[in-house]
C-alpha positions in Angstrom: -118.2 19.8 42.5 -119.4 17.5 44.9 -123.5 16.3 44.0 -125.9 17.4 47.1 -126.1 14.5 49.8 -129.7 12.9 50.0 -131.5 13.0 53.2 -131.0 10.3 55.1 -134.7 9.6 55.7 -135.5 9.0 51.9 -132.4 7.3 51.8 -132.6 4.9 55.1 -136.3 4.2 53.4 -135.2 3.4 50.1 -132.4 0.9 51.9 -135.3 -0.6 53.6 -137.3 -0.7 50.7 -134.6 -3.0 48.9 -133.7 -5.0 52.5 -137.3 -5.7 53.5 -139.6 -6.0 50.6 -137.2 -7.2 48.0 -134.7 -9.1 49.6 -136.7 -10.4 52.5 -140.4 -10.5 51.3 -141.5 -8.6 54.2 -144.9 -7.2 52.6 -145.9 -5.6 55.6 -143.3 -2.9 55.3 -145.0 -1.6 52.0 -148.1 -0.4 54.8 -145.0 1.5 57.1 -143.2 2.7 54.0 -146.5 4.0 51.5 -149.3 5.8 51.7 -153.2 3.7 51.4 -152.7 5.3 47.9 -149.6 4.3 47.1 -149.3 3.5 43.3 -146.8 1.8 41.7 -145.8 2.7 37.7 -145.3 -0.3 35.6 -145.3 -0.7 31.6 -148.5 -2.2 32.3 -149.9 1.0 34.1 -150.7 2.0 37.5 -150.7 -0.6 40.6 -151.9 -0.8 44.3 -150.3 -1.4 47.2 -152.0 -5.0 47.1 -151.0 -5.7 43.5 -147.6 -4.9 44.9 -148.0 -7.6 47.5 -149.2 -10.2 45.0 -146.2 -9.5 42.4 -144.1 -10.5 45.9 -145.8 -13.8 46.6 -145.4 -14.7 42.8 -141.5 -13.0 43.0 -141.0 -15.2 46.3 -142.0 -18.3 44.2 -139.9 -18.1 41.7 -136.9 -16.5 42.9 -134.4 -17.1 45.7 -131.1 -15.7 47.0 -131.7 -11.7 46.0 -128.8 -9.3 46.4 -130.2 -5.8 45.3 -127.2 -2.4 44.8 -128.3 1.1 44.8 -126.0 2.5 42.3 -127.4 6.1 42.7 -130.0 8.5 44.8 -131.4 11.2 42.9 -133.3 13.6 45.0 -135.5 16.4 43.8 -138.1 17.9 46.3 -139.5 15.9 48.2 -139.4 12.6 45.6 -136.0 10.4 45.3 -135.2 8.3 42.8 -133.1 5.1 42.6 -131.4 3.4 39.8 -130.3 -0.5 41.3 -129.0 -3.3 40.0 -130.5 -6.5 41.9 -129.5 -10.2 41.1 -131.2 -13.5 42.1 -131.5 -17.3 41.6 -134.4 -18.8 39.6 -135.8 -21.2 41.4 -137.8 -22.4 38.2 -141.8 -22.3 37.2 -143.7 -19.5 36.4 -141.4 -17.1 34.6 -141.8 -18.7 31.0 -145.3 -18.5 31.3 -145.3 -14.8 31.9 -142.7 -14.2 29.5 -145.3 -15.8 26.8 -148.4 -13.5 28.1 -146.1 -10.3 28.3 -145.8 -7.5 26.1 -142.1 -8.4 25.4 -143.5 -12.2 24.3 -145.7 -10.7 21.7 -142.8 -8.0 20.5 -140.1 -10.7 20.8 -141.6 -13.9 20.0 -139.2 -15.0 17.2 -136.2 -14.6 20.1 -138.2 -16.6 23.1 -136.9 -20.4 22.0 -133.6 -18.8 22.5 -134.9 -17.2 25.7 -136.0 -20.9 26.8 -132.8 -22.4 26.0 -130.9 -20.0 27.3 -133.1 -20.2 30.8 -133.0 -23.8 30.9 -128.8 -24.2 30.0 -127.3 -20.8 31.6 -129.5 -19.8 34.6 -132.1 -16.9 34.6 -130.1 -13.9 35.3 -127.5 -14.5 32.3 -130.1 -15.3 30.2 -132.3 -12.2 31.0 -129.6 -10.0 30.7 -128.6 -11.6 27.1 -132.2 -11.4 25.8 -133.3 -7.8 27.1 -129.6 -6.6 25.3 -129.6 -8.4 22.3 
């Protein structure tokens, strides 16, 4: 049994989603692509539109080079969902100190001089994926 196809509307804005806003840094797309009460679900609750623009300056800063996969489209109604898989460089600077302030520093606190070591000698995106699987 084939699965149903997702509309290409939620699907084309998904793409763009991940073209323009991840990989490009375009944060005027989030006003063509939301609603004014657009709120985006975090483990640290509930954000705005603008919060999502901030997070974009500081994910600009720090990171370079994005390549971002939709691995599936899950559509139900009228919402979709998308599970992706997105790599980038680190360009260095503030990730370690928002590792420290997270919830995962104060959880994982014995495992972040392996975190730093493991920043500093691999790159970020080995590292991360060691430390959030180990």
């Amino acid at each position: 049994m084939n699965p149903p196809v997702v509309k290409s509307v939620k699907k084309r804005t998904a793409e763009r989603w991940f073209q323009e806003y991840f990989t490009k840094g375009n944060q005027d797309i989030l006003d063509e692509l939301t609603e004014e009460d657009f709120v985006f679900h975090s483990r640290n609750g509930g954000h705005s539109r603008e919060k999502m623009k901030e997070f974009m300056e500081w994910y600009r800063s720090i990171f370079h080079d994005d390549e971002w996969v939709m691995d599936d489209l899950i559509e139900q109604g009228d919402k979709l969902v998308v599970r992706y898989t997105g790599w980038m460089t680190y360009k260095g600077g503030g990730l370690i100190s928002l590792l420290k302030t997270s919830a995962l520093w104060k959880r994982e606190s014995k495992s972040f001089n392996s975190l730093v070591k493991k920043l500093r000698s691999y790159g970020a995106k080995t590292a991360m994926r060691q430390f959030y699987l180990n």
